[in-house]
C-alpha positions as CSV (number, residue, x, y, z in Angstrom):
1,X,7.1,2.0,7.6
2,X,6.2,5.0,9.7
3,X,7.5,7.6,6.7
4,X,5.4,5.6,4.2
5,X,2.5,5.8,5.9
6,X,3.2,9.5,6.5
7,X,3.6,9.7,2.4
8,X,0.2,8.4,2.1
9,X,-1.3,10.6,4.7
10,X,0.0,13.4,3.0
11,X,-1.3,11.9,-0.4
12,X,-4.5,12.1,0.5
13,X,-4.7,15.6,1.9
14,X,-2.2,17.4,-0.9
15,X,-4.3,16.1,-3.7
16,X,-7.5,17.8,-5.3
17,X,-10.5,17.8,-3.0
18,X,-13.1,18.5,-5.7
19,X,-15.4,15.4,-6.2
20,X,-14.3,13.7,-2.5
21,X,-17.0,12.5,-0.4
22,X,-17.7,14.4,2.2
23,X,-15.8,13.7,5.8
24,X,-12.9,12.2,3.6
25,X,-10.9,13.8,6.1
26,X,-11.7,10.9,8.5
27,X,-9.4,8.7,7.5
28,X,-6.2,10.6,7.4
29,X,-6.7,11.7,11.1
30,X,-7.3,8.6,12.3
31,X,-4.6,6.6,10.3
32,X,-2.2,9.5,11.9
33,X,-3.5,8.8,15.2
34,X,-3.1,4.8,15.1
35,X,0.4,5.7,13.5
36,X,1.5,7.9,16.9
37,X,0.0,5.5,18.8
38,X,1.9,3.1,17.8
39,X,5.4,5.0,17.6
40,X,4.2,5.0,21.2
41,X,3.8,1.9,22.3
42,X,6.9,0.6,19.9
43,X,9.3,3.4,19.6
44,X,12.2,2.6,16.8
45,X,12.3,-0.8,15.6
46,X,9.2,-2.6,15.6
47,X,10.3,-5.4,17.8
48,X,7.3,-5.6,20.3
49,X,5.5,-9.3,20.0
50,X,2.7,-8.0,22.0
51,X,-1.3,-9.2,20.8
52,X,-1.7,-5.0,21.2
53,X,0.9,-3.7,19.1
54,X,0.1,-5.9,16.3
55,X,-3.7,-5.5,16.2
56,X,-2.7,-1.6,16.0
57,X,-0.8,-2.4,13.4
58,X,-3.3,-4.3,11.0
59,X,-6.0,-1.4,12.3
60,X,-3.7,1.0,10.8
61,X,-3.4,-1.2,7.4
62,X,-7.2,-2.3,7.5
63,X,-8.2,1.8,7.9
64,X,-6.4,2.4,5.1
65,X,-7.3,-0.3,2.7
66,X,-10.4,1.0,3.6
67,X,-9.6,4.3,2.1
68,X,-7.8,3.6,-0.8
69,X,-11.1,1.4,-1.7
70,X,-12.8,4.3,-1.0
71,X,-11.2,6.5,-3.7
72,X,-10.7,3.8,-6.2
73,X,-14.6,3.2,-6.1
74,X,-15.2,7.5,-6.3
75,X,-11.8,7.9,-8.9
76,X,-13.9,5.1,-11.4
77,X,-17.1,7.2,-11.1
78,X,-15.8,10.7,-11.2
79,X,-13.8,9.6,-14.5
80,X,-17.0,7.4,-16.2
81,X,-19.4,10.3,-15.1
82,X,-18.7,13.7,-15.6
83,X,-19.1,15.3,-12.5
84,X,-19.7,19.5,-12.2
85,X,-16.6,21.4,-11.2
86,X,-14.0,18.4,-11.1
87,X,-11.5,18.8,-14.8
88,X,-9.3,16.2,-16.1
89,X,-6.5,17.6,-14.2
90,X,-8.1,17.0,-11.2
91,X,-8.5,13.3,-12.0
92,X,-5.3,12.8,-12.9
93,X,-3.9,14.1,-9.6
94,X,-6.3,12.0,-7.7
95,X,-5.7,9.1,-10.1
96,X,-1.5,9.1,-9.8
97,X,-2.2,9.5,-6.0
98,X,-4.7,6.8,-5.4
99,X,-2.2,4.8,-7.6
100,X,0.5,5.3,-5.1
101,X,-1.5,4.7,-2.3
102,X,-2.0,1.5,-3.3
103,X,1.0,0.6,-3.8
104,X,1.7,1.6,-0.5
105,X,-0.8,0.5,1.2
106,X,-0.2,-3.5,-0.1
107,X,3.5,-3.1,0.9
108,X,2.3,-2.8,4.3
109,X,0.3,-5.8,4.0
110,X,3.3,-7.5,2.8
111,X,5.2,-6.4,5.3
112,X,2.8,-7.1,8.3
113,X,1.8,-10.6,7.2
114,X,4.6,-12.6,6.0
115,X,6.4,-14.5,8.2
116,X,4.4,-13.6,11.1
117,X,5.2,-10.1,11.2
118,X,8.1,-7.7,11.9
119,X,8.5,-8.6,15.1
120,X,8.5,-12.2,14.2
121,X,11.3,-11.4,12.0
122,X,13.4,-9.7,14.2
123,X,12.9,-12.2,16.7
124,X,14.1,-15.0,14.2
125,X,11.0,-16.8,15.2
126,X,10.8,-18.8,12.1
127,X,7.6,-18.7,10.9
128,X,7.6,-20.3,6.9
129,X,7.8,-17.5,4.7
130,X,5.4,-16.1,2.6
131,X,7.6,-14.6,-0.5
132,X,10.6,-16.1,-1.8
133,X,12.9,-13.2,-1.8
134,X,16.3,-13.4,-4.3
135,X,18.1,-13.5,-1.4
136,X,16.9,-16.6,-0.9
137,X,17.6,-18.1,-3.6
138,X,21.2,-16.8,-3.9
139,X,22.2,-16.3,0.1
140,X,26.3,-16.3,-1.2
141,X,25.4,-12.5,-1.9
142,X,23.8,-11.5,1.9
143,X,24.9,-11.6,5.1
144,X,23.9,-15.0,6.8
145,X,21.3,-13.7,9.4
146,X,19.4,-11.7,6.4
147,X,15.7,-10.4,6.8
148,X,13.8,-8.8,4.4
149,X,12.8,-5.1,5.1
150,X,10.3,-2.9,4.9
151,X,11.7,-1.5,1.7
152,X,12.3,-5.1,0.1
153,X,8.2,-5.5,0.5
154,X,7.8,-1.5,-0.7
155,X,9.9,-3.2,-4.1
156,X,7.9,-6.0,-4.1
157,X,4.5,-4.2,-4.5
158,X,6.0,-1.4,-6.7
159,X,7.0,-4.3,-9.1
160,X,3.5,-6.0,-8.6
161,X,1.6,-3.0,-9.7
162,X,3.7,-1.9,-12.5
163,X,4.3,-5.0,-13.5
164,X,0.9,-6.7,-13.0
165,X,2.7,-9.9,-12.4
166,X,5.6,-11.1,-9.4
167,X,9.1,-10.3,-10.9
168,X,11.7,-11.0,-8.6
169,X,9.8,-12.4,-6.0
170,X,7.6,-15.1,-5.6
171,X,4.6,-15.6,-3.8
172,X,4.7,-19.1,-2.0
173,X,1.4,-19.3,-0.3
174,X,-2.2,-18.6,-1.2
175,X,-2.6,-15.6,1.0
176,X,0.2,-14.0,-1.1
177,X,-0.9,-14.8,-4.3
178,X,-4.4,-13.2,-3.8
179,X,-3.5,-10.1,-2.3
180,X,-1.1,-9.3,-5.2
181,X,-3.8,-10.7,-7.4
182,X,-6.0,-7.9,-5.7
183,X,-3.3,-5.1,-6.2
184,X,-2.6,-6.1,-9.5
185,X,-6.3,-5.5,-10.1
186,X,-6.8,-2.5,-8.4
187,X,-3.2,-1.0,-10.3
188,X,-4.8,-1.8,-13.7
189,X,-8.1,-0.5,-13.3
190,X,-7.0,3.0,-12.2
191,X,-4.1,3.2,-14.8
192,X,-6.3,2.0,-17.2
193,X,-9.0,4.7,-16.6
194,X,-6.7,7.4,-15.8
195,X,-4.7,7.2,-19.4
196,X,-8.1,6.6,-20.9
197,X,-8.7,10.1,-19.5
198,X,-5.8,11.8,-20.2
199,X,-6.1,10.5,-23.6
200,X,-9.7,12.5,-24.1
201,X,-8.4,15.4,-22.9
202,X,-5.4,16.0,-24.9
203,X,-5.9,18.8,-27.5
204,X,-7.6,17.3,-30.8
């Protein structure tokens, strides 16, 4: 979790600043500074159960949800208006980043809200899950005392947003089905746009 938000930290900063709004800085400094907060409070595992911890957490998510938005909303203009000073190349950069992002950023989601949590999890709380894994379905081919991982839910919205559509996993509860309805959305548009521009400015 901690290394994928870092990948979308550095994301945001690594790509092509031409056309950002200004103080777009904001959000990578403070999403690094929830993130060490965090690491913190709940070094290693995330196993702490505390009302802190997981408000952090979601403040962390929320922040940058919040962001990705943000760029989505200034990617679709940048692309639909031509805008001094910011090429194709430029777009695309952004574009394949924001893309990521997403993804990303609804793993964590994924990973925060179903089944209560990570520490819920780990703690074998039993909160009624939210995704029906595979391994769920066919638990002769994982240890008995399995638990999906961050990188099952990383899979999960990977799929989702290539896919535009569950694959292997199913959502099983309303939350789930609209937040990958969301990402789904937000996957299309930006692919959508960004081949649509990468189309227009390939040699005629």
């Amino acid at each position: 979790m901690t290394l994928a938000v870092l990948v979308a930290i550095l994301l945001l900063v690594g790509t092509p600043h031409a056309g950002r709004l200004s103080g777009w800085w904001i959000f990578p400094a403070l999403e690094l500074a929830l993130l060490v907060v965090i690491a913190v409070r709940d070094p290693g595992r995330i196993d702490d159960r505390s009302r802190t911890v997981r408000r952090l957490t979601i403040g962390l998510i929320a922040v940058m949800t919040v962001g990705t938005l943000a760029a989505v909303v200034v990617l679709v203009h940048d692309i639909l208006v031509t805008v001094p000073g910011v090429s194709g190349v430029t777009l695309l950069a952004r574009g394949g980043a924001v893309w990521f992002t997403n993804v990303i950023v609804f793993s964590l989601w994924y990973w925060e809200l179903d089944r209560g949590g990570p520490a819920e999890r780990a703690a074998g709380s039993g909160v009624p899950l939210s995704f029906a894994f595979p391994e769920n379905a066919m638990p002769a081919f994982v240890a008995s005392d399995w638990q999906p991982r961050y990188p099952d839910y990383l899979y999960l919205a990977f799929t989702n947003a290539t896919a535009f559509s569950p694959t292997d996993t199913m959502p099983v509860r309303t939350w789930a089905k609209m937040t990958m309805l969301l990402q789904a959305a937000i996957s299309l548009v930006t692919g959508i746009l960004v081949i649509a521009r990468a189309i227009n400015d390939l040699p005629g």
